[in-house]
C-alpha positions in Angstrom: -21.6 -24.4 21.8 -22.8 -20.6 22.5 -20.3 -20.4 25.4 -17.4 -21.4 23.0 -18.5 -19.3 20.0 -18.3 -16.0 22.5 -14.8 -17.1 23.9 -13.7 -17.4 20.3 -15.2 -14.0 19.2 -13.7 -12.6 22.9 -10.8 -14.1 21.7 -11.1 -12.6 18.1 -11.8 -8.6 18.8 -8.6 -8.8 21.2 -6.4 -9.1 18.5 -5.5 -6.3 16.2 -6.7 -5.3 12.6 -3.9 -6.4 10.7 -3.8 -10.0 12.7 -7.4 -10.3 11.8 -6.8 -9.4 8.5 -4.1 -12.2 8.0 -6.5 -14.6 9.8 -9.0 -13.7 7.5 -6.9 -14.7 4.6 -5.9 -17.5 6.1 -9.1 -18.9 6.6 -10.2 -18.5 2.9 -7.0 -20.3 1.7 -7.6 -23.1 4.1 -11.5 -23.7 3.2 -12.6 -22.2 7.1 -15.5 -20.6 5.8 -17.1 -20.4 9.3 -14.2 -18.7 11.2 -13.6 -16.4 8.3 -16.8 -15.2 8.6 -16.9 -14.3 12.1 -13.4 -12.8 11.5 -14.9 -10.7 8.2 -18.0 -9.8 11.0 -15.2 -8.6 13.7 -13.4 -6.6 11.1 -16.5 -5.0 9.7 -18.0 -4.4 13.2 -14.7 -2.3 14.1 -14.2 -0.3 10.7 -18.3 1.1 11.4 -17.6 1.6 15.2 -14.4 3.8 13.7 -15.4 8.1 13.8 -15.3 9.2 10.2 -11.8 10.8 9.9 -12.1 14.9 9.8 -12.1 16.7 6.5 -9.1 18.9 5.5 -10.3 21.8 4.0 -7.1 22.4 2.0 -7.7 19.0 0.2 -10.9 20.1 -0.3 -10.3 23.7 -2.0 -7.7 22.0 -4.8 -10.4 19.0 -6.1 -12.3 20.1 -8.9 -15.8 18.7 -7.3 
């Protein structure tokens, strides 16, 4: 069962954001709680694996915080 859960998550963090994002919805509408999950997990790994994006400084000078 562990050797077919990591071929599935293999499987899973090949495809890109947006298809995991679809799958994601997908698996709520259809009651797959389980593969949603690990889906949710995969998408959350990558976004906190992702380099904060650089500030602009010109955005910065024009808020009023």
């Amino acid at each position: 069962m562990a050797h077919s859960h990591q071929s599935r998550r293999s499987y899973l963090q090949s495809l890109g954001s947006q298809a995991l994002v679809d799958l994601s919805d997908c698996c709520c509408f259809r009651s797959l709680l389980r593969l949603g999950e690990l889906v949710d997990q995969i998408l959350f790994e990558r976004q906190v694996a992702q380099s904060p994006l650089p500030l602009d400084l010109e955005i910065l000078e024009v808020l009023p915080y």
